[in-house]
C-alpha positions as CSV (number, residue, x, y, z in Angstrom):
1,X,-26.3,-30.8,32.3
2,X,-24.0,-28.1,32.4
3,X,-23.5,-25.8,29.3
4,X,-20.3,-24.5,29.7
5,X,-19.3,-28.4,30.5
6,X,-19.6,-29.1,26.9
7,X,-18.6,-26.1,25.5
8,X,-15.4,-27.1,27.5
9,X,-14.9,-30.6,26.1
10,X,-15.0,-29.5,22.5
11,X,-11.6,-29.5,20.9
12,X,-10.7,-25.7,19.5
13,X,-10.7,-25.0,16.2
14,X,-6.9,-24.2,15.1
15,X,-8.0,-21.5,12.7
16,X,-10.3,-20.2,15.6
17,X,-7.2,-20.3,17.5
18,X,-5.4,-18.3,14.7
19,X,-8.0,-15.7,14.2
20,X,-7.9,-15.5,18.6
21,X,-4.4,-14.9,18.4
22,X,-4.3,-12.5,16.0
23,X,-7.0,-10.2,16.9
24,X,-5.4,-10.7,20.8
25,X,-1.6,-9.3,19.2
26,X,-3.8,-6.7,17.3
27,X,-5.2,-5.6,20.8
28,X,-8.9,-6.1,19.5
29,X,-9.3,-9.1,21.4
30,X,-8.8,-8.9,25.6
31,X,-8.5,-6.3,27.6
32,X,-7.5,-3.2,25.9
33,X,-3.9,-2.6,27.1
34,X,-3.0,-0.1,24.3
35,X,-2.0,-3.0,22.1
36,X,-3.1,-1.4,18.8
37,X,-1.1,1.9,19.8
38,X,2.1,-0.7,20.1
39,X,1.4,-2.4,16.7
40,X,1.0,0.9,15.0
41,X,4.3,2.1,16.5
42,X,6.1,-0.9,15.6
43,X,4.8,-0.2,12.1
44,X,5.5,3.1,12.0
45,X,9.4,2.2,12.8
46,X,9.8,0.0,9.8
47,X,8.5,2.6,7.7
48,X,11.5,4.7,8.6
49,X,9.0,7.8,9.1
50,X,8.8,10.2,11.8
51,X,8.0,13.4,13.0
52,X,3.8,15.2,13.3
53,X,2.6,13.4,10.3
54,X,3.3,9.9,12.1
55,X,1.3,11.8,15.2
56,X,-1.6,12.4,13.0
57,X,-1.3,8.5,11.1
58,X,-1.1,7.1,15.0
59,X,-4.0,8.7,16.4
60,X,-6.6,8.1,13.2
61,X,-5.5,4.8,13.5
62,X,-6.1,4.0,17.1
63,X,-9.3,5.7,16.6
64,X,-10.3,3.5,13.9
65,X,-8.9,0.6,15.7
66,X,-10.9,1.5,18.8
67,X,-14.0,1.7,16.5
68,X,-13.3,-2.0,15.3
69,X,-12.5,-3.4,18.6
70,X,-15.8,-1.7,20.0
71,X,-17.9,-3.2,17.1
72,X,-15.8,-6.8,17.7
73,X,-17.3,-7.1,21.4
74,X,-20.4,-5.9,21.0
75,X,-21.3,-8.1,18.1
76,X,-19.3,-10.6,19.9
77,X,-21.6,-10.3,23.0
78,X,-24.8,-10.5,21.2
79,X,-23.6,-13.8,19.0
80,X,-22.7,-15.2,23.0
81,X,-26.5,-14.2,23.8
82,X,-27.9,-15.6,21.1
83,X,-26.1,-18.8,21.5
84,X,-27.1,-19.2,25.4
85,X,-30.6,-18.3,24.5
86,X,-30.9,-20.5,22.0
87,X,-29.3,-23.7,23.5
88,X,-31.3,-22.7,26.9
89,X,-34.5,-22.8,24.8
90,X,-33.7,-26.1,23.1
91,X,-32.4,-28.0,26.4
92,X,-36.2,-27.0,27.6
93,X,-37.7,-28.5,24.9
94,X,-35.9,-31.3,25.4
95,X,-36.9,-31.8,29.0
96,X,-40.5,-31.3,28.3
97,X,-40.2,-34.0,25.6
98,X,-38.7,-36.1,28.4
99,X,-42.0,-36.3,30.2
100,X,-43.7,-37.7,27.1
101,X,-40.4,-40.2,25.7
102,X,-37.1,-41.1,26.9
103,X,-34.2,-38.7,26.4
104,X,-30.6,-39.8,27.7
105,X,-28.3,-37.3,28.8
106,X,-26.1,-38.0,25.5
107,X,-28.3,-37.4,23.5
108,X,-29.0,-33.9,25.2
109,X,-25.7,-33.3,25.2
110,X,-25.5,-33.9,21.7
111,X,-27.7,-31.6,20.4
112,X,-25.9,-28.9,22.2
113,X,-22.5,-30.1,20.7
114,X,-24.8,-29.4,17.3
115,X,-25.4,-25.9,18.3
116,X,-22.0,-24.8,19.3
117,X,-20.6,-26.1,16.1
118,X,-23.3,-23.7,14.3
119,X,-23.0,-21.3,16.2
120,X,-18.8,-21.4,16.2
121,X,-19.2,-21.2,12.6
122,X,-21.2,-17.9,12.8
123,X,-17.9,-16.9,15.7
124,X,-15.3,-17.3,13.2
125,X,-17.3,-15.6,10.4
126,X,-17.5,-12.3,13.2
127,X,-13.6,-13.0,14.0
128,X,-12.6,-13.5,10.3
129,X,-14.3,-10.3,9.3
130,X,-12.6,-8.1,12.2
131,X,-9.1,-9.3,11.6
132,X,-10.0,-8.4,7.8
133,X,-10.9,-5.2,9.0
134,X,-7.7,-4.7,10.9
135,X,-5.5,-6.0,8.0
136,X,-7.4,-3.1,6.2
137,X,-6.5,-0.9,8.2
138,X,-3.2,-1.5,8.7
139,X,-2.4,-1.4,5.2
140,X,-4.0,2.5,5.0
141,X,-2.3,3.8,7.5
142,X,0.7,1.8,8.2
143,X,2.1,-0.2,5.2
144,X,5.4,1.1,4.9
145,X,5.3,0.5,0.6
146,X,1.8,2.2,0.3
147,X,3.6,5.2,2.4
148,X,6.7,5.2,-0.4
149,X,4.0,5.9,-3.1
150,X,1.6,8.7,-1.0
151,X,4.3,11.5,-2.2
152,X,2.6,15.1,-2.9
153,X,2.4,15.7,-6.7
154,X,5.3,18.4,-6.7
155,X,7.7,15.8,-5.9
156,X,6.6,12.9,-7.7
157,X,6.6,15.7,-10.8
158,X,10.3,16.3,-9.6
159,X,11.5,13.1,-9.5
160,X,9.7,12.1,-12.5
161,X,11.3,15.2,-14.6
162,X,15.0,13.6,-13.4
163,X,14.1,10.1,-14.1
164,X,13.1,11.2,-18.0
165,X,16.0,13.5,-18.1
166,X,18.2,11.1,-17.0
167,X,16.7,7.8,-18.9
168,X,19.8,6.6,-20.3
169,X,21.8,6.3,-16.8
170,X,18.7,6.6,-14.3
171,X,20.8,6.1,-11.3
172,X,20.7,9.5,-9.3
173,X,24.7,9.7,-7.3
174,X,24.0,10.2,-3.5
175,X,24.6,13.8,-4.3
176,X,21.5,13.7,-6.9
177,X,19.6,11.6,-4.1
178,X,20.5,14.2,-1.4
179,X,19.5,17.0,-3.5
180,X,16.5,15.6,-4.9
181,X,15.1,14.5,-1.1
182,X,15.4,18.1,-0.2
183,X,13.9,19.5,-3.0
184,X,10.8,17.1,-2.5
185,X,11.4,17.0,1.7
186,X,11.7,13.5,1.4
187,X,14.3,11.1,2.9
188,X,17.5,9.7,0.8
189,X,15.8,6.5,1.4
190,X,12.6,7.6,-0.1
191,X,14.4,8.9,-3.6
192,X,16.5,5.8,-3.9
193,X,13.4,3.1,-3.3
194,X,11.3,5.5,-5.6
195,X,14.0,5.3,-8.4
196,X,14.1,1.8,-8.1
197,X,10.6,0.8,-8.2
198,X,10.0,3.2,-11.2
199,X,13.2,1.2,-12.8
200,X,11.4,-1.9,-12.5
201,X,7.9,0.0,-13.1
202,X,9.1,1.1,-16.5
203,X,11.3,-2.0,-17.4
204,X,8.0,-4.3,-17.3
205,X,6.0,-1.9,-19.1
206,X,8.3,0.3,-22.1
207,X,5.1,1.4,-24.3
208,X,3.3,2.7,-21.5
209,X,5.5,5.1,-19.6
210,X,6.9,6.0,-23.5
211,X,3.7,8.8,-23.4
212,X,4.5,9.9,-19.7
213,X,8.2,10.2,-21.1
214,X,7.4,12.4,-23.8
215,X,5.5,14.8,-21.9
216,X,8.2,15.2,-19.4
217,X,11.1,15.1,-22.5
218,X,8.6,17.8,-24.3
219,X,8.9,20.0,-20.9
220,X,12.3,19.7,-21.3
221,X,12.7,20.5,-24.7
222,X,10.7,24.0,-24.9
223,X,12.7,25.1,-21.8
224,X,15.9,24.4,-23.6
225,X,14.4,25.9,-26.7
226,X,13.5,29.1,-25.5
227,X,16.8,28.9,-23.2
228,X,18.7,28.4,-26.7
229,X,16.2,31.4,-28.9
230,X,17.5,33.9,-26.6
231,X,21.1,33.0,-26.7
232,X,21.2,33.1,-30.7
233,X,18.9,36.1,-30.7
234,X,21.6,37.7,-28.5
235,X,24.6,36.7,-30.4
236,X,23.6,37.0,-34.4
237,X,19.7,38.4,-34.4
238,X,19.9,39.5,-38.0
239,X,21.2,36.1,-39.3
240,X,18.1,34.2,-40.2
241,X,19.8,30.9,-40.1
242,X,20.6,31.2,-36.5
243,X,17.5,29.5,-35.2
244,X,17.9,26.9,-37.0
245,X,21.7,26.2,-36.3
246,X,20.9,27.2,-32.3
247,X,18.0,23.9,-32.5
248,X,20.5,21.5,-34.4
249,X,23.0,22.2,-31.7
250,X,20.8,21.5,-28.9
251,X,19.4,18.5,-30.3
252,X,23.2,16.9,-30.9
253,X,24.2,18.0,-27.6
254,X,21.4,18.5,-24.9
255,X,20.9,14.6,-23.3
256,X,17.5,15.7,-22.1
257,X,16.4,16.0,-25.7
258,X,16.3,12.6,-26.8
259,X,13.0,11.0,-25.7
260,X,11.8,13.7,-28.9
261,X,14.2,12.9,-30.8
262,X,13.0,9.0,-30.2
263,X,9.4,9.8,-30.9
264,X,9.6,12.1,-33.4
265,X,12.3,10.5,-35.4
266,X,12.6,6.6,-35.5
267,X,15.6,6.6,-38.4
268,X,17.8,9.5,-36.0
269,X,21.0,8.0,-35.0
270,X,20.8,9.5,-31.7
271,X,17.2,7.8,-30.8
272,X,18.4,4.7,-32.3
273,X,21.6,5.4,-29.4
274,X,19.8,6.1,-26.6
275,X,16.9,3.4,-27.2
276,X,19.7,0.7,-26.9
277,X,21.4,2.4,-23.9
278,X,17.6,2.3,-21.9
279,X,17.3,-1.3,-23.0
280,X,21.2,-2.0,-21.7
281,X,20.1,0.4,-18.2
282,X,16.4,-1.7,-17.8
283,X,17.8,-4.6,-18.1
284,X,20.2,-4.2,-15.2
């Protein structure tokens, strides 16, 4: 009886297939024709990104693919092992049983059909594992959205600072966009899908980017303060009224103030203004 005969005659599994296919586009499965270097550049395309930082994603991830692949086949050779050994051993049980009872040929060839289908169930346990792995892996290095959030903390506090400044109308005009990706050496792309995730970030969840907002709107305020002090100390320093008139002026007219006003005065008729005009902006 021949083994490979019935390993042969058993239909495929279609998730086997599935899990074949994939880790054979992946280039973890076959020969190794440079398949993972193909899906990471195809990756790397839709993510827009370019240039030695791409060099540097490409190559830790072909290493890490190479280290998965090398894992895949040997694990994958010593479950193929394992299965001929163990099928080899029971087939010569069987034929010293035959000396002492009758065994048919179906029903040897049965019991093998028994062992592949424990044995294939161990195989797709090593294949589902590995294309896990991959997915993994592709989602560290090459997911385009995970790339959109890895920005260094000078430019998320950047675009953070004109979001909060700018939280009654927070949409940037190409100009703003322009300036803001050069400021943070960022693409135009980049700013825009960063303002409108953090649109829809902050639309779903008000209360908790209201304490982010007020650190950013407090920022705001002591530059304009101290901005403001030494205006009024230059124009009238003996009035002692000029402080005070210097901070009611920037409150009514500095736009950047109002996340302060907001929080520190629910009844102020500007905080009441601008909470309806973010509500009206969110809900666009």
């Amino acid at each position: 009886l021949s083994i490979r005969g019935a390993q042969e005659e058993e239909p495929t599994d279609p998730q086997l297939m599935r899990l074949d296919n994939m880790l054979l586009a992946e280039g973890v499965a076959g020969p190794e024709k440079g398949g993972g270097s193909a899906a990471a550049a195809a990756a790397a395309a839709a993510s827009g990104g370019a240039g030695s930082d791409n060099s540097v994603e490409h190559s830790d991830y072909r290493a890490k693919l190479s280290q998965i692949r090398q894992i895949y086949h040997t694990e994958l050779e010593k479950y193929e092992q394992a299965c001929n050994e163990f099928t080899t051993h029971v087939m010569n049980l069987l034929r010293e049983q035959s000396r002492t009872r009758p065994i048919s040929p179906k029903e040897i060839e049965r019991m093998v059909s028994i062992i592949h289908r424990k044995f294939s169930s161990i195989q797709m346990q090593l294949k589902q594992s590995t294309c896990e792995a991959v997915m993994i892996l592709r989602s560290r290095f090459l997911d385009a959205r995970r790339k959109r959030r890895n920005f260094n903390k000078q430019a998320t506090e950047i675009l953070n600072e004109y979001f909060y400044s700018h939280l009654s109308n927070p949409y940037p005009s190409e100009e703003a966009k322009e300036e803001l990706a050069k400021k943070c050496g960022i693409t135009v792309s980049q700013v825009s899908n960063w303002f409108g995730n953090k649109r829809i970030r902050y639309k779903k969840n008000i209360g908790k980017f209201q304490e982010e907002a007020n650190i950013y709107a407090a920022k705001t305020a002591v530059t304009a303060t101290n901005v403001s002090a030494h205006g009024s100390q230059a124009n009238s320093p003996s009035t002692p009224n000029s402080a005070g008139s210097s901070s009611s002026f920037n409150m009514s007219n500095s736009g950047d103030l109002f996340m302060s006003v907001q929080s520190l005065n629910g009844d102020s008729y500007q905080g009441a203004q601008v909470g309806a005009n973010v509500q009206s902006q969110v809900g666009t």
